[in-house]
PQR file with spaces between the fields and no chain letter, atoms N, CA, C, O and H, PARSE charges and radii, in Angstrom:
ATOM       1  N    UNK     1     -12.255   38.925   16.896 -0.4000 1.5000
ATOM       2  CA   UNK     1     -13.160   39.098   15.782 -0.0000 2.0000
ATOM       3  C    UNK     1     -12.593   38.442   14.527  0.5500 1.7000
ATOM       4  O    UNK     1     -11.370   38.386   14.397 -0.5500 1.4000
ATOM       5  N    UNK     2     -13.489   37.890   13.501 -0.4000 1.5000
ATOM       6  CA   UNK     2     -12.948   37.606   12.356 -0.0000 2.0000
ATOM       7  C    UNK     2     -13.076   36.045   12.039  0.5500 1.7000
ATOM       8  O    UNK     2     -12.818   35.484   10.973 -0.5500 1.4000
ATOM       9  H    UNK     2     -14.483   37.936   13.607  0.4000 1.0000
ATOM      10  N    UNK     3     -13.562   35.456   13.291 -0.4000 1.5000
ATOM      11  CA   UNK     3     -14.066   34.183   13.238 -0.0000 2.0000
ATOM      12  C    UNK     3     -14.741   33.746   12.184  0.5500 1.7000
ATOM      13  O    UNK     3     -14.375   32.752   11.557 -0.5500 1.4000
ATOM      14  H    UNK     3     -13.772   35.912   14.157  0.4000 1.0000
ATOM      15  N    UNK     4     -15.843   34.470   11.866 -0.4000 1.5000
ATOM      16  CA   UNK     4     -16.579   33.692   11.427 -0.0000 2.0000
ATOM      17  C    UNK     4     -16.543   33.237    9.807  0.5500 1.7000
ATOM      18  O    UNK     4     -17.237   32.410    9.215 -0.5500 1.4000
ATOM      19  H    UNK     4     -16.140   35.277   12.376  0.4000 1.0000
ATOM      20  N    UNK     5     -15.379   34.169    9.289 -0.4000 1.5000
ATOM      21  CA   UNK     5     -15.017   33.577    8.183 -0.0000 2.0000
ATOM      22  C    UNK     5     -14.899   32.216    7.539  0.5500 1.7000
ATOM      23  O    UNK     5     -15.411   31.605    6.600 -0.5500 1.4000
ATOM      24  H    UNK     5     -14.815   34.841    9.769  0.4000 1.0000
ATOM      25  N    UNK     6     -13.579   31.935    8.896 -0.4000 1.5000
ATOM      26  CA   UNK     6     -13.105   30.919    8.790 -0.0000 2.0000
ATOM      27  C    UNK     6     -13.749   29.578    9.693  0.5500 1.7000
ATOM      28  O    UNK     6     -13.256   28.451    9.719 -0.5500 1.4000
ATOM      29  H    UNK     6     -13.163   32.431    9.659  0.4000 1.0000
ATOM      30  N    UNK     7     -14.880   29.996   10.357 -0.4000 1.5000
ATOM      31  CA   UNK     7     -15.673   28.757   10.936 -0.0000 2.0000
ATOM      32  C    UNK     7     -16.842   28.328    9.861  0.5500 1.7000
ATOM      33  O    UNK     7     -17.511   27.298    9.780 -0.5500 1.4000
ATOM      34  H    UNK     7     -15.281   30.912   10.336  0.4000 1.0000
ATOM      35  N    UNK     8     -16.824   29.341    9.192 -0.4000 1.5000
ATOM      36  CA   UNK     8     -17.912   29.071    8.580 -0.0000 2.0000
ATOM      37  C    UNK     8     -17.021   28.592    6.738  0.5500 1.7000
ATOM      38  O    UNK     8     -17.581   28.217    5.707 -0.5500 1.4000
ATOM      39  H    UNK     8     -16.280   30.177    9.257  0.4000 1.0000
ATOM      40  N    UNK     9     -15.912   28.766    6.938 -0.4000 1.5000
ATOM      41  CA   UNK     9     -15.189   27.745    5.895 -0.0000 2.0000
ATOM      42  C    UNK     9     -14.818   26.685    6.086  0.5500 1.7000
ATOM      43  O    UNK     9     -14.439   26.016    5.124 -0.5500 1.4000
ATOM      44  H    UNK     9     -15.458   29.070    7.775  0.4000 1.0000
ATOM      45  N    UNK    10     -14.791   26.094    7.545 -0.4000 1.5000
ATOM      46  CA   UNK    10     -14.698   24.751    7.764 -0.0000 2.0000
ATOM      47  C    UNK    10     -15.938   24.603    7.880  0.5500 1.7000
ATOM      48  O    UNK    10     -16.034   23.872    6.895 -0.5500 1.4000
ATOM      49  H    UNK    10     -15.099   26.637    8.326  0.4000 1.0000
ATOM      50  N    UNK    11     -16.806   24.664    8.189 -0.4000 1.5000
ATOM      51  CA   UNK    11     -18.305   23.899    7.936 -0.0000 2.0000
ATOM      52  C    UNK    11     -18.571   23.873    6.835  0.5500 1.7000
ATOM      53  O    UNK    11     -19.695   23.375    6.904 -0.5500 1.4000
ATOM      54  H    UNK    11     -16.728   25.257    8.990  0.4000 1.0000
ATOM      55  N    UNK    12     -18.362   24.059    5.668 -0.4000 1.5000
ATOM      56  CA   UNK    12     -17.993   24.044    4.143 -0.0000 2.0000
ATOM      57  C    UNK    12     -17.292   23.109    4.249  0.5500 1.7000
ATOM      58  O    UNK    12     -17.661   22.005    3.848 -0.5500 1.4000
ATOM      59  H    UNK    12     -17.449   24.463    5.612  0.4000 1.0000
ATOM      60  N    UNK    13     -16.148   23.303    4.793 -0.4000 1.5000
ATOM      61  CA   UNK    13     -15.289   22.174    3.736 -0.0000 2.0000
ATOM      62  C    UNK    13     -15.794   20.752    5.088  0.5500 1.7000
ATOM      63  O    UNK    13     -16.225   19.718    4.577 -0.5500 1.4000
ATOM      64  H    UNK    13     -15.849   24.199    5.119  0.4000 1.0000
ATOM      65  N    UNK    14     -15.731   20.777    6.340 -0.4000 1.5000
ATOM      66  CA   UNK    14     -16.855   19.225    7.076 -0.0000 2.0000
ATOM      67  C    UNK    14     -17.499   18.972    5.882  0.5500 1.7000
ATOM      68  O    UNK    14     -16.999   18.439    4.892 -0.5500 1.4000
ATOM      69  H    UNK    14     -15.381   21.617    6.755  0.4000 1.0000
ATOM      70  N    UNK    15     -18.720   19.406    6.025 -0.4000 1.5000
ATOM      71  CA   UNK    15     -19.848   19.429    4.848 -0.0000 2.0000
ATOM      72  C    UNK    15     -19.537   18.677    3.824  0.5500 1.7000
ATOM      73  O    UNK    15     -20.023   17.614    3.439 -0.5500 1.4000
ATOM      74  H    UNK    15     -19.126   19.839    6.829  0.4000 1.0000
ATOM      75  N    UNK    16     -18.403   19.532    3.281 -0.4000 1.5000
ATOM      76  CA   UNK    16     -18.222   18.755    1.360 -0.0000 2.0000
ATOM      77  C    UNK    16     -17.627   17.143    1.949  0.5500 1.7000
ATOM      78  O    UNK    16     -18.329   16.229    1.517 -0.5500 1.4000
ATOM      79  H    UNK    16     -18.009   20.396    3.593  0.4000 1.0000
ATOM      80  N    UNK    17     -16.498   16.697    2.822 -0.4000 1.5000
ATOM      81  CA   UNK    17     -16.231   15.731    3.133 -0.0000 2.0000
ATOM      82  C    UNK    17     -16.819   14.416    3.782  0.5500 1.7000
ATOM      83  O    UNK    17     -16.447   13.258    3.590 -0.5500 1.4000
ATOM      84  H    UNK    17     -15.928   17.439    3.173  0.4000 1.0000
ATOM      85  N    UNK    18     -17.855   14.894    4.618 -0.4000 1.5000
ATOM      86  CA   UNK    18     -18.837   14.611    5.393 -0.0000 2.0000
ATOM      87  C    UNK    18     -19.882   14.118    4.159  0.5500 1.7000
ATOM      88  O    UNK    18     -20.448   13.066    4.457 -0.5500 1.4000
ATOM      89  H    UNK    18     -18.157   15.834    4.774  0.4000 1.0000
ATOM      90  N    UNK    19     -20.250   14.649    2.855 -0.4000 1.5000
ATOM      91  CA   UNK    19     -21.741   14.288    1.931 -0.0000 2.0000
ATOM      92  C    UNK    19     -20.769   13.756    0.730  0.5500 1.7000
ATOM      93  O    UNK    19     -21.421   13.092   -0.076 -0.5500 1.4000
ATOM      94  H    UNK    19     -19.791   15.504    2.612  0.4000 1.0000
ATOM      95  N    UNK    20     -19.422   13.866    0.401 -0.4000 1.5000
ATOM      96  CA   UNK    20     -19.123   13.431   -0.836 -0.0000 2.0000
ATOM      97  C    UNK    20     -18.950   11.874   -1.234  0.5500 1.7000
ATOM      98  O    UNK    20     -18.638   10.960   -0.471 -0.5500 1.4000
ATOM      99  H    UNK    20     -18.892   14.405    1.055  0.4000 1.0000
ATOM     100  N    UNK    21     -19.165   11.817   -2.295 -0.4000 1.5000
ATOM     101  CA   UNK    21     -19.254   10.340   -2.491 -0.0000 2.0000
ATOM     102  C    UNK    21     -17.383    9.913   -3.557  0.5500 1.7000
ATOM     103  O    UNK    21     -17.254    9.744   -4.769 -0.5500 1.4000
ATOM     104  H    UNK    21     -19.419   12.560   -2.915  0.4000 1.0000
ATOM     105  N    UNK    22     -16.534    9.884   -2.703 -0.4000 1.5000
ATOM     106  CA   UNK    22     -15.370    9.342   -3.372 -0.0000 2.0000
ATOM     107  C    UNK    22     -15.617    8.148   -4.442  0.5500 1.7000
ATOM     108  O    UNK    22     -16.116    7.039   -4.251 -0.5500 1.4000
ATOM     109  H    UNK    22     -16.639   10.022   -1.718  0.4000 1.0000
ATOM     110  N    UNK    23     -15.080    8.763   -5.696 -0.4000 1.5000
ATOM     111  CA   UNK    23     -14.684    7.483   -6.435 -0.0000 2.0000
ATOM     112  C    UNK    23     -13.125    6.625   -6.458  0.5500 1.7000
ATOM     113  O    UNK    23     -11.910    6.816   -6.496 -0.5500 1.4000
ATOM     114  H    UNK    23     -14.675    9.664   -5.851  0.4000 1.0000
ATOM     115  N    UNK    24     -14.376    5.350   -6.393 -0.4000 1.5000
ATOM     116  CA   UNK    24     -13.344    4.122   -5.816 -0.0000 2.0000
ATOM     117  C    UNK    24     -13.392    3.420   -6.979  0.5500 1.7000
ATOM     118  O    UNK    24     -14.394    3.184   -7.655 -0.5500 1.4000
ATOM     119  H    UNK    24     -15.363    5.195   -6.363  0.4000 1.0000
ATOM     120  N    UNK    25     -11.859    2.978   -7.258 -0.4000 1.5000
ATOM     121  CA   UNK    25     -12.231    1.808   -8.403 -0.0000 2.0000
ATOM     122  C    UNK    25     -11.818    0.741   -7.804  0.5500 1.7000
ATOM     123  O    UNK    25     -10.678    0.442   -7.450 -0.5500 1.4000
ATOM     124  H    UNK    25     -11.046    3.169   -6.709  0.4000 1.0000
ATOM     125  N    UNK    26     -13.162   -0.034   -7.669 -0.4000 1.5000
ATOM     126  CA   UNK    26     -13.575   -1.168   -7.290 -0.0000 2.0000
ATOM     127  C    UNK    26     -12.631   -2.123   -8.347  0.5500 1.7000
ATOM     128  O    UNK    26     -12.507   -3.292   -7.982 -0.5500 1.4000
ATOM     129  H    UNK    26     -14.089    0.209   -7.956  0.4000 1.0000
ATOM     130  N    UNK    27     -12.241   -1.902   -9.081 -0.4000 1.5000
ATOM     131  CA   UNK    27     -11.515   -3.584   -9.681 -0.0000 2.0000
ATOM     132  C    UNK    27     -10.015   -2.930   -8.965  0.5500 1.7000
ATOM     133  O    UNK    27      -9.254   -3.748   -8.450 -0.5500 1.4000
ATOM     134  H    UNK    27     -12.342   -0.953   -9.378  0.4000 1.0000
ATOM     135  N    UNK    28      -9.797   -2.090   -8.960 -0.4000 1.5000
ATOM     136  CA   UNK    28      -8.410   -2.080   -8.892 -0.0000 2.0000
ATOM     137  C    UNK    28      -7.969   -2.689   -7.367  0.5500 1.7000
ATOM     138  O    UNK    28      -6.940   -3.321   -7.127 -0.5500 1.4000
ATOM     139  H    UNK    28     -10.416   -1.424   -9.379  0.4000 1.0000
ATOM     140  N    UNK    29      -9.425   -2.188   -6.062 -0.4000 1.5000
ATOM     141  CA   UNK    29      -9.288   -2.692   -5.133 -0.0000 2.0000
ATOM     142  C    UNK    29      -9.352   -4.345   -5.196  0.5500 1.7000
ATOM     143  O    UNK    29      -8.330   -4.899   -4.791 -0.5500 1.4000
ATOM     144  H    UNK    29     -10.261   -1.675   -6.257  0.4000 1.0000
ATOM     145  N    UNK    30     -10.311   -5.112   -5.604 -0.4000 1.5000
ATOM     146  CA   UNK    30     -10.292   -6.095   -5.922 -0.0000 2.0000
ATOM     147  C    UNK    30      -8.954   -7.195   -6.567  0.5500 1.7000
ATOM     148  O    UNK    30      -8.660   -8.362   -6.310 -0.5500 1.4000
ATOM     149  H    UNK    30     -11.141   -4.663   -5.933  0.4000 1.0000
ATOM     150  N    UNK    31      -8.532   -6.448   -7.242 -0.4000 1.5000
ATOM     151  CA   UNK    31      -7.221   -6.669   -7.773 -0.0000 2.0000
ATOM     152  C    UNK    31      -6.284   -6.962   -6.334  0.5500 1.7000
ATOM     153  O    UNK    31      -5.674   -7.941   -5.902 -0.5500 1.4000
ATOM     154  H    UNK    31      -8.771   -5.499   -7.450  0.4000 1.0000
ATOM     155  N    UNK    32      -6.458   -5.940   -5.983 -0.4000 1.5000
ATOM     156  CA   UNK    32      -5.119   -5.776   -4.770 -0.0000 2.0000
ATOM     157  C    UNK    32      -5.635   -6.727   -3.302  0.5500 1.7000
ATOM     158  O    UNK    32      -4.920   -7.464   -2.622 -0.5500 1.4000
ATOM     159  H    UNK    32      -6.952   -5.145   -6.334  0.4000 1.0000
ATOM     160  N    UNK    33      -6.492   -6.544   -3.191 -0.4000 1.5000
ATOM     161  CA   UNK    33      -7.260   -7.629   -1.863 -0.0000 2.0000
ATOM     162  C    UNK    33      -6.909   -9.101   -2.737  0.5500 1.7000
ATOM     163  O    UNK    33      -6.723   -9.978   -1.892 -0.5500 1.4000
ATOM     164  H    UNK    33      -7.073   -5.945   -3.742  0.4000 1.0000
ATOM     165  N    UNK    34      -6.736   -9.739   -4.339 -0.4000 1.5000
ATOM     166  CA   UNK    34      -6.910  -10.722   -4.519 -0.0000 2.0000
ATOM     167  C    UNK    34      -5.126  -11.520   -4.722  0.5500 1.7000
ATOM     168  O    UNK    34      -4.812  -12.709   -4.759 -0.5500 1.4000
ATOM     169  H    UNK    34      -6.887   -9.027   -5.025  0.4000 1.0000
ATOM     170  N    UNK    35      -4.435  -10.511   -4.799 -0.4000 1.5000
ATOM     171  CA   UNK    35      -3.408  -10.566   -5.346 -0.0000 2.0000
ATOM     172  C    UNK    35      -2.625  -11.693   -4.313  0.5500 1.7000
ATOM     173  O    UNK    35      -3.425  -11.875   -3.395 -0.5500 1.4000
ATOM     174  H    UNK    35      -4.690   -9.544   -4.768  0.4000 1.0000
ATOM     175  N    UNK    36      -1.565  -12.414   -4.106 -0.4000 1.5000
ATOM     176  CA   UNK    36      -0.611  -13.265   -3.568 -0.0000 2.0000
ATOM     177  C    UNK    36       0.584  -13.232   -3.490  0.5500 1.7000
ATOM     178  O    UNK    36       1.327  -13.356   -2.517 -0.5500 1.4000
ATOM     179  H    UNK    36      -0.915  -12.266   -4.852  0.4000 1.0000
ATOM     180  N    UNK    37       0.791  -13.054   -4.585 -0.4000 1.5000
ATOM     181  CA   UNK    37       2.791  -12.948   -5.350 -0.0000 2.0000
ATOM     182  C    UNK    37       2.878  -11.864   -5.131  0.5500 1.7000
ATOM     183  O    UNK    37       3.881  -11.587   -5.789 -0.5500 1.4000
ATOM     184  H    UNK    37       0.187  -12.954   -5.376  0.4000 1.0000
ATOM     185  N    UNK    38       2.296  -10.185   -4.271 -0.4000 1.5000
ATOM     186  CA   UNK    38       3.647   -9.925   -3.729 -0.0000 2.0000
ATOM     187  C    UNK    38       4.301   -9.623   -2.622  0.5500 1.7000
ATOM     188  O    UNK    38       4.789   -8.507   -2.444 -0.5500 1.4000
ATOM     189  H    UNK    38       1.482  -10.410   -3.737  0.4000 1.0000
ATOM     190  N    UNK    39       4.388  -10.754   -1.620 -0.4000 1.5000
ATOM     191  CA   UNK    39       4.828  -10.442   -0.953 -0.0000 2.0000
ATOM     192  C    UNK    39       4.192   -9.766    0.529  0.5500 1.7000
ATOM     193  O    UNK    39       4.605   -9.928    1.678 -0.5500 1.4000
ATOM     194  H    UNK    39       3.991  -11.661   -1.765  0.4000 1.0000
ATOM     195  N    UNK    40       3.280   -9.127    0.136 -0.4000 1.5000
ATOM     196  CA   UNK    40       2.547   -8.501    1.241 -0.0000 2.0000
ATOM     197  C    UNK    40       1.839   -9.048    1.879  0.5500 1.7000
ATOM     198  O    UNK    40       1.579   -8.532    2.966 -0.5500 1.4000
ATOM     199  H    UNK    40       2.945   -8.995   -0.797  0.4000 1.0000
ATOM     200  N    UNK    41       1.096  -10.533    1.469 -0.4000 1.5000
ATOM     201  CA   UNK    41       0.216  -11.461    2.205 -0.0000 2.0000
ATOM     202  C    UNK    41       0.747  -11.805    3.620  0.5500 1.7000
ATOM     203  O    UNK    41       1.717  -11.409    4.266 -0.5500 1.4000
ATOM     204  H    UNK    41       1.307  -10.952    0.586  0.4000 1.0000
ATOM     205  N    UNK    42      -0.171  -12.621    3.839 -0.4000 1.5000
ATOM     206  CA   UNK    42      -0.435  -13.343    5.289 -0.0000 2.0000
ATOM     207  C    UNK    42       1.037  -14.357    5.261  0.5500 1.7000
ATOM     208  O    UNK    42       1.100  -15.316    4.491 -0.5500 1.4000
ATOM     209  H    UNK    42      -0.958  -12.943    3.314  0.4000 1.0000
ATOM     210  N    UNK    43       1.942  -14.074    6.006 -0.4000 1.5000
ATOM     211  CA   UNK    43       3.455  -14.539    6.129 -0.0000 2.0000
ATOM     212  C    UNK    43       2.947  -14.796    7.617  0.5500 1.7000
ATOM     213  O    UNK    43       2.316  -13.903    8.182 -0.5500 1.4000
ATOM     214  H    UNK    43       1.890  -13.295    6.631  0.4000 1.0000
ATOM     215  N    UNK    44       3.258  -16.209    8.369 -0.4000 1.5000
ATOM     216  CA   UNK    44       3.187  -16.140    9.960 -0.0000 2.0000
ATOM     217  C    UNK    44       4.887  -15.564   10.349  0.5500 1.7000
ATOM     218  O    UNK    44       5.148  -14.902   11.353 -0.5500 1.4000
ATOM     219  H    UNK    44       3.771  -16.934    7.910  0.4000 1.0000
ATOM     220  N    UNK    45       5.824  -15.959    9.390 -0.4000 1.5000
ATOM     221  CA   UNK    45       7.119  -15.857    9.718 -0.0000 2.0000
ATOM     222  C    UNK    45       7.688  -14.372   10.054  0.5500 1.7000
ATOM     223  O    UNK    45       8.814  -14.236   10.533 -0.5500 1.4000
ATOM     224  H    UNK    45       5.612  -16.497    8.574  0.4000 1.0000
ATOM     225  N    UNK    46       6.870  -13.308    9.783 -0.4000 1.5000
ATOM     226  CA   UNK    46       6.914  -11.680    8.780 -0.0000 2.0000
ATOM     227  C    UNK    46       7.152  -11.509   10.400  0.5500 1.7000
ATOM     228  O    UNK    46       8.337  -11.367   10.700 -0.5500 1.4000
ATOM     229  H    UNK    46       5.956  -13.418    9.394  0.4000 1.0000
ATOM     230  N    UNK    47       6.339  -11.503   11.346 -0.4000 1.5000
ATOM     231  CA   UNK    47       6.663  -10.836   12.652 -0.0000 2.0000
ATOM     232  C    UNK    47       6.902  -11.385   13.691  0.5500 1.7000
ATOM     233  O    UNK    47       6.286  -11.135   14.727 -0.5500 1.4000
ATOM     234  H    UNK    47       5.376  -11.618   11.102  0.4000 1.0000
ATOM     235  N    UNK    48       8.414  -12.746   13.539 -0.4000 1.5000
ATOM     236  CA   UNK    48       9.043  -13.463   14.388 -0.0000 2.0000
ATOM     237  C    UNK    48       9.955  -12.096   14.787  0.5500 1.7000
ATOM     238  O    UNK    48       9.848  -11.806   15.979 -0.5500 1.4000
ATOM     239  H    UNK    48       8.915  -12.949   12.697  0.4000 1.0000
ATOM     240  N    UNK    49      10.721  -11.322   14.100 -0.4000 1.5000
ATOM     241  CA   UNK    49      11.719  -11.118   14.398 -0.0000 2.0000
ATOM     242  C    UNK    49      11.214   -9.730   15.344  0.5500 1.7000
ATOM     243  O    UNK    49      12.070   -8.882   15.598 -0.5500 1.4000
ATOM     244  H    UNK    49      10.808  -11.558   13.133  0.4000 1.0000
ATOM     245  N    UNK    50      10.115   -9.585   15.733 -0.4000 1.5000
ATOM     246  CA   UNK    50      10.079   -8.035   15.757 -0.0000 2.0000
ATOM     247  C    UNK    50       9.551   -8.367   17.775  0.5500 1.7000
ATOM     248  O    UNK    50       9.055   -7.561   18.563 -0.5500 1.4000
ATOM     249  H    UNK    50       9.420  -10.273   15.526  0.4000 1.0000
ATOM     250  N    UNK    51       9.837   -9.453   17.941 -0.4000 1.5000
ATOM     251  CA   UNK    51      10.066   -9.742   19.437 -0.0000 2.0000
ATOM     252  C    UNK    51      10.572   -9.225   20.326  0.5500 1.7000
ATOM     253  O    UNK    51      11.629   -8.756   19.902 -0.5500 1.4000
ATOM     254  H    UNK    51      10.240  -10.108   17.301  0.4000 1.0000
ATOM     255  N    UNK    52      10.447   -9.001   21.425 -0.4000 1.5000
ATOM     256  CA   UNK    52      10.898   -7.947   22.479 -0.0000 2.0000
ATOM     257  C    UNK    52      11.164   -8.241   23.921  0.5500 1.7000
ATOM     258  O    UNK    52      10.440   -9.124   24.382 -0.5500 1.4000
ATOM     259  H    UNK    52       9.588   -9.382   21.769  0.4000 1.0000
ATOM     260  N    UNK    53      11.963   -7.751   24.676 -0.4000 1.5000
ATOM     261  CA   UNK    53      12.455   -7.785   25.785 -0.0000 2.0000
ATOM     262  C    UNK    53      11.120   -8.614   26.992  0.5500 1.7000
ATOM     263  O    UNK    53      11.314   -9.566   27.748 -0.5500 1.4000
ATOM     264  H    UNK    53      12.550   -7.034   24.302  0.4000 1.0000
ATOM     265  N    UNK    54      10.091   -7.987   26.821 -0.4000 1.5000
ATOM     266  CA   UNK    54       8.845   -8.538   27.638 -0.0000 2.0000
ATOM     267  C    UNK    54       8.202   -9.880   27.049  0.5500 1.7000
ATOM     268  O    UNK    54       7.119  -10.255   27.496 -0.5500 1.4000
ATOM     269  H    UNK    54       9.934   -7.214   26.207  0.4000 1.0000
ATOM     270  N    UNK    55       8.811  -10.551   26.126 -0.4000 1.5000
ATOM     271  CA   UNK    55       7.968  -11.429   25.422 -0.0000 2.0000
ATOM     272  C    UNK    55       8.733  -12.938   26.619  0.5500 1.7000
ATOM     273  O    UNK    55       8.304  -14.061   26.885 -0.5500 1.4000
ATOM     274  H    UNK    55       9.691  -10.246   25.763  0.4000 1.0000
ATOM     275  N    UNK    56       9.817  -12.279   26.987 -0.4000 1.5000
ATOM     276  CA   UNK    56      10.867  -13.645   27.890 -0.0000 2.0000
ATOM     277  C    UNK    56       9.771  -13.841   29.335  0.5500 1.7000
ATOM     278  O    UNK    56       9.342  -14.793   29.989 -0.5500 1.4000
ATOM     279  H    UNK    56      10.166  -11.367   26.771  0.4000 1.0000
ATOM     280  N    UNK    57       9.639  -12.381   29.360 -0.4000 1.5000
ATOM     281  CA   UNK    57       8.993  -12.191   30.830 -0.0000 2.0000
ATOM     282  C    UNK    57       7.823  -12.773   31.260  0.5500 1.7000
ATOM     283  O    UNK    57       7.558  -13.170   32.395 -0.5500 1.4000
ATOM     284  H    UNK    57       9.987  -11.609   28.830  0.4000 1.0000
ATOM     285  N    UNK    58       6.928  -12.800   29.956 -0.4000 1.5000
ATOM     286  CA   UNK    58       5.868  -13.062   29.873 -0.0000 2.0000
ATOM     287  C    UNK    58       5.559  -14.992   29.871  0.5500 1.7000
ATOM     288  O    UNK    58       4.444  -15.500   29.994 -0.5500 1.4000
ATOM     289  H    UNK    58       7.143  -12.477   29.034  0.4000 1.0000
ATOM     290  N    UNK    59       6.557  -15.576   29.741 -0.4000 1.5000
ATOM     291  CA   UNK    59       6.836  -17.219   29.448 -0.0000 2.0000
ATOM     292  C    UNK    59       7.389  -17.956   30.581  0.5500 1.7000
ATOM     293  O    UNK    59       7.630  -19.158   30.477 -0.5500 1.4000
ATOM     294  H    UNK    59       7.463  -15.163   29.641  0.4000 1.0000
């Protein structure tokens, strides 16, 4: 017994997550999708080293 407290507080809180509309700040994303210098971009070199035992096997 005692369920229904708490089932019926997660269908509350589904609910609020499920209909809410998050604010996004759109420039800041923009900013960061546009950015270059730092580092985090498209490197082909970034995942030479992370090669593995099956990569010999496979050649």
């Amino acid at each position: 017994m005692g369920r229904g407290r708490a089932k019926a507080k997660q269908t509350k809180v589904a609910r609020e997550l499920k209909y809410s509309t998050p604010n996004t700040d759109l420039e800041a994303l923009q900013r960061e999708l546009s950015s270059d210098g730092d580092g985090n971009g498209s490197d082909p070199d970034r995942f030479e080293s992370l090669d593995d035992e099956y990569d010999e096997e496979r050649r």
